[in-house]
C-alpha positions, 0 to 999 in steps of 0.5 A: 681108350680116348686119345687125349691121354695117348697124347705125349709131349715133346720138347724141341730139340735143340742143338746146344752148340748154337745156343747162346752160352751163359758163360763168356768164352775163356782162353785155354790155361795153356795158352800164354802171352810170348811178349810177357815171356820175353821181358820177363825173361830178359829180366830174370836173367839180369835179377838177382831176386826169385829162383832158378831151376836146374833147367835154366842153371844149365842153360844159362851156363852153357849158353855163356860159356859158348859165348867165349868159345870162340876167344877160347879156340883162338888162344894166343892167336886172337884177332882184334875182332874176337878180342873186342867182342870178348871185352865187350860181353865180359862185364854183363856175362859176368853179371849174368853167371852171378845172378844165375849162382844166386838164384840157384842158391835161393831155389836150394834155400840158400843165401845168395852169399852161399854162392861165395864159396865158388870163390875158394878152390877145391870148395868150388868143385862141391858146390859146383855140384851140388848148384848144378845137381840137386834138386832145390825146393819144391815149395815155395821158400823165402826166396819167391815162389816155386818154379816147378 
């Protein structure tokens, strides 16, 4: 036998890790930008445009009625500090629930007038209900995008 045929080639091993990649670095998907978030937020919450899930209905609904907790808790005895506080955040809550009931409306695919009904006693009970209950659309609508 000749040793020129025994001969076997072999490539250099290369760690990949320190070879140049061809694609540039990426962020994960997960990671997000929390400055856009919370201007996006503090617009959404004042907007009447786009759709609210159940999550944020709830939220948002709670989040205003702890706000006049403490003019509820103080009755017929309210301190002049509560009661400027409660006249000072009563106009833009007020603003804040309207738009939180239209965008619940447009994520059930409905008008934002729908929300009108809230208007009549004992309808508003049912549509309380079904605002705060039902599972809107999971595809997109003629209101925006899906949130979900």
């Amino acid at each position: 036998m000749s040793k020129s045929s025994d001969k076997v080639t072999t490539s250099p091993v290369v760690n990949p890790s320190l070879q140049p990649s061809a694609q540039p670095s990426q962020q994960p998907n997960n990671v997000v930008d929390s400055s856009s978030n919370e201007s996006s937020f503090w617009k959404s919450l004042f907007s009447f445009n786009g759709r609210n899930r159940r999550t944020r209905y709830w939220l948002t609904m709670i989040c205003m009625n702890l706000l006049f907790l403490p003019a509820n808790v103080s009755g017929d005895n309210m301190s002049e500090g509560v009661a400027v506080f409660t006249l000072l955040i009563f106009i833009p809550a007020v603003w804040i629930l309207l738009a939180n009931v239209v965008k619940r409306c447009h994520d059930l695919g409905k008008s934002g007038f729908f929300g009108l009904l809230m208007l009549i006693p004992l309808v508003n009970i049912i549509i309380g209900i079904y605002l705060a209950f039902f599972q809107g659309d999971l595809d997109d609508n003629e209101y925006g995008p899906s949130p979900y």
